[in-house]
VEXKETOR-235673 format. One record per atom (N, C-alpha, C): residue in one letter; x, y, z. Coordinates in steps of 0.05 Angstrom, whole numbers, padded with zeros to 5 digits, always signed. Example, Ala and Ser with C-alpha at 12.3 -4.5 7.8 and 13.67 -1.06 7.14 Angstrom:
! residues 2
A+00264-00114+00156/A+00246-00090+00156/A+00264-00066+00156/S+00257-00045+00142/S+00273-00021+00143/S+00258+00001+00157/
! end
This chain:
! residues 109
X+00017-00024+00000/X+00000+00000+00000/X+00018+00025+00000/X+00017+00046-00019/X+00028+00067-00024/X+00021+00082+00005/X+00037+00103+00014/X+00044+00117+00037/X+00029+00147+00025/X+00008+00161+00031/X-00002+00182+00029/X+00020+00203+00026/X+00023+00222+00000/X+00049+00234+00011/X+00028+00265+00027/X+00059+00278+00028/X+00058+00305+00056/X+00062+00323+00034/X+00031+00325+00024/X+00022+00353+00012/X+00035+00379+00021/X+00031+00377+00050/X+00041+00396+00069/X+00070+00411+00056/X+00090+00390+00063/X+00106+00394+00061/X+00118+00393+00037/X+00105+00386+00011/X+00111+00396-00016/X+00105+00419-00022/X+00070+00425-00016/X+00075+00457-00012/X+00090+00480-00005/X+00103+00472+00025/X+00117+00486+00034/X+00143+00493+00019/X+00158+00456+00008/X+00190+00464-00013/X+00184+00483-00029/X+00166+00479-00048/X+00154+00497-00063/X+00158+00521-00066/X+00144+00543-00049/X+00140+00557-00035/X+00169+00576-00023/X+00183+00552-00007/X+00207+00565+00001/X+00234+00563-00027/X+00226+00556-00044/X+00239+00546-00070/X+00248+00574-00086/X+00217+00589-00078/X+00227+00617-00091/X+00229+00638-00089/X+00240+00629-00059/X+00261+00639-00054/X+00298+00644-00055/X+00294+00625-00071/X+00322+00617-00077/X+00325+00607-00097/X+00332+00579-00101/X+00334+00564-00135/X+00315+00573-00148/X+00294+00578-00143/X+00267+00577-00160/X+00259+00600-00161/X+00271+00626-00157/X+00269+00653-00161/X+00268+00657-00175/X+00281+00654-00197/X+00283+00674-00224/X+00249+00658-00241/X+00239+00640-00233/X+00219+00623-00240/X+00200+00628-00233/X+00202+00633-00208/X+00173+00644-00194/X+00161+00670-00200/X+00194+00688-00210/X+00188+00722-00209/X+00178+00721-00245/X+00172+00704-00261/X+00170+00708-00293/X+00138+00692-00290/X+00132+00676-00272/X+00113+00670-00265/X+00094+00686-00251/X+00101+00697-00233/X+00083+00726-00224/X+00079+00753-00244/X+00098+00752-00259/X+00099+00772-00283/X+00082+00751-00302/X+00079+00735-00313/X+00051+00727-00325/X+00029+00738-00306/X+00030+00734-00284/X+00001+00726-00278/X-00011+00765-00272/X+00005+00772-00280/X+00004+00804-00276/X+00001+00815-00306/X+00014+00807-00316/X+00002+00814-00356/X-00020+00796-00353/X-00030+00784-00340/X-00054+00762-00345/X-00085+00783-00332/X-00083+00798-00315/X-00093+00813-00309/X-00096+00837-00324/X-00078+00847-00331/X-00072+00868-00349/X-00091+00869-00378/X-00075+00843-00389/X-00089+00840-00418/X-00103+00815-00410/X-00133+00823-00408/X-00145+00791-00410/X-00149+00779-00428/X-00134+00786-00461/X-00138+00774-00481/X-00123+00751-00485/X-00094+00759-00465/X-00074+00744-00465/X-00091+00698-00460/X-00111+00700-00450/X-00118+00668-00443/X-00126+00671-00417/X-00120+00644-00407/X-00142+00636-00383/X-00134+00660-00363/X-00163+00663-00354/X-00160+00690-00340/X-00147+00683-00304/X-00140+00700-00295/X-00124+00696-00276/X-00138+00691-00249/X-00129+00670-00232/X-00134+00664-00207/X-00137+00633-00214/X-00142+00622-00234/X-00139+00589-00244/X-00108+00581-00242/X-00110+00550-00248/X-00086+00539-00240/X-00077+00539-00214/X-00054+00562-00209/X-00043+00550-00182/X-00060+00563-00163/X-00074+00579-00167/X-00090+00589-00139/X-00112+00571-00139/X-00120+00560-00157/X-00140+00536-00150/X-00134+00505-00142/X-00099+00504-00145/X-00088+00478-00140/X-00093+00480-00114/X-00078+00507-00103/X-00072+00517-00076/X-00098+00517-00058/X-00115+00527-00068/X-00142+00524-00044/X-00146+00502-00049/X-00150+00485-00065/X-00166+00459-00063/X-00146+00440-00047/X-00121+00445-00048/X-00102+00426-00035/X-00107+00433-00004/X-00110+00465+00008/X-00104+00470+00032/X-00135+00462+00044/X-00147+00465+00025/X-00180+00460+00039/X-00180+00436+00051/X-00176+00414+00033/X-00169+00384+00045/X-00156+00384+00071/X-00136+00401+00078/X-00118+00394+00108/X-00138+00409+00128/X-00162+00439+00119/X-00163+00449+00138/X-00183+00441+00160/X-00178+00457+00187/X-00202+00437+00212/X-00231+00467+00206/X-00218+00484+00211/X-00237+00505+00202/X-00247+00520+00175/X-00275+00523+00165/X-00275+00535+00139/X-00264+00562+00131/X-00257+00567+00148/X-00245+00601+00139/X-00214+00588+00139/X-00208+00570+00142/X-00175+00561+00146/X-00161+00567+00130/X-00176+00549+00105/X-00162+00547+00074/X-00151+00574+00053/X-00173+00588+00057/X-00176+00614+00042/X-00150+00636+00054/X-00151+00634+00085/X-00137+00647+00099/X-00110+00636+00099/X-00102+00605+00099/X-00080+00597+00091/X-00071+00600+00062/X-00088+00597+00045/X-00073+00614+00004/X-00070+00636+00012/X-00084+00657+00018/X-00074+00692+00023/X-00042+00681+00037/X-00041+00677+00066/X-00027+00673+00077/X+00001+00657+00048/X+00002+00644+00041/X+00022+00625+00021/X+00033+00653-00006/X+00007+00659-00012/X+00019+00671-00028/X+00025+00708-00026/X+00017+00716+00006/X+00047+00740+00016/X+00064+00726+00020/X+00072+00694+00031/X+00096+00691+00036/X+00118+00693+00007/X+00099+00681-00010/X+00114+00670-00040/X+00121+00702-00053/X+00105+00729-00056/X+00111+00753-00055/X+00139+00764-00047/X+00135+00759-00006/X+00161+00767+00007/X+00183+00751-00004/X+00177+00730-00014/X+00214+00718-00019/X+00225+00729-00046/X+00197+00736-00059/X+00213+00750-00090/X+00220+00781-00084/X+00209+00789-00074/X+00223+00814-00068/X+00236+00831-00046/X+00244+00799-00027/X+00264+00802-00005/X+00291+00796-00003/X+00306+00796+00005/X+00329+00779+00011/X+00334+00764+00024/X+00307+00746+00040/X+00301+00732+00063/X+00306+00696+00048/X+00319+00686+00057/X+00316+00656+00040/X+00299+00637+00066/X+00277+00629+00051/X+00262+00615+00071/X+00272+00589+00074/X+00260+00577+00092/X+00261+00542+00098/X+00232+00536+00087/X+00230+00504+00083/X+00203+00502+00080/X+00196+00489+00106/X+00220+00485+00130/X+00205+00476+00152/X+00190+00505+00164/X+00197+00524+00165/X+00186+00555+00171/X+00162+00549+00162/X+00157+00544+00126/X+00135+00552+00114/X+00114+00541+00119/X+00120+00503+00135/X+00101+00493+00129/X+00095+00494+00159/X+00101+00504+00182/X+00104+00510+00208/X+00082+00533+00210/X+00079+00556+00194/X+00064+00568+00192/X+00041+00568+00180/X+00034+00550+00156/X+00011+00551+00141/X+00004+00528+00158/X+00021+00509+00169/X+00001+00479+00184/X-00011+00504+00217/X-00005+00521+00230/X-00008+00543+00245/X-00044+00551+00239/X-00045+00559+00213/X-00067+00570+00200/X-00081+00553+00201/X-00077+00538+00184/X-00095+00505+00178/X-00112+00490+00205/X-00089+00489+00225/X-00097+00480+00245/X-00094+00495+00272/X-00101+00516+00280/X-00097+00531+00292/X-00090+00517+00324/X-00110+00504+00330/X-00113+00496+00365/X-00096+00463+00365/X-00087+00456+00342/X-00063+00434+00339/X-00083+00403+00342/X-00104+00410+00329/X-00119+00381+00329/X-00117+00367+00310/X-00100+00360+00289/X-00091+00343+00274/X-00059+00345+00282/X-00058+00319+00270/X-00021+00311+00277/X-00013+00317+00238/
! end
């Protein structure tokens, strides 16, 4: 029997990814999704794909309904601050804080 993987914590590499290796990737990727807004002629209009990977993935972990929504806002200022910080994240930080949101009062393991 396959082992459930740790969504969690792929999100989180992710996440703390670009901040560093995955910078120059993430910042040409937010610059789409900003001409994507801009010109809506450009195709699928914006907030699809990863912001819908992202809530539908965080919804699944959360204990509260306001969790999920509040954990994507939350993911993606963090994913913001690392492109235009000089802060290099961990994804144990990242996933320390969005599992924080998710589960606030620590009732899932």
């Amino acid at each position: 029997m396959l082992e459930e993987p740790d969504r969690l914590g792929i999100l989180a590499a992710l996440v703390a990814d670009a901040s560093s290796h995955g910078r120059r990737r993430a910042l040409v990727e937010y610059e789409f999704a900003l001409l994507a807004v801009r010109y809506t002629n450009l195709g699928r209009p914006p907030g699809t794909g990863w912001r819908r990977l992202l809530f539908t993935t965080l919804d699944e972990m959360a204990v509260e309904p306001w969790a999920a929504q509040r954990a994507a806002d939350e993911v993606e200022g963090i994913r913001f601050r690392a492109l235009t910080g000089s802060e290099r994240l961990t994804a144990y930080d990242v996933r320390a804080r969005i599992k924080q949101i998710l589960d606030p009062q620590g009732r899932r393991r």
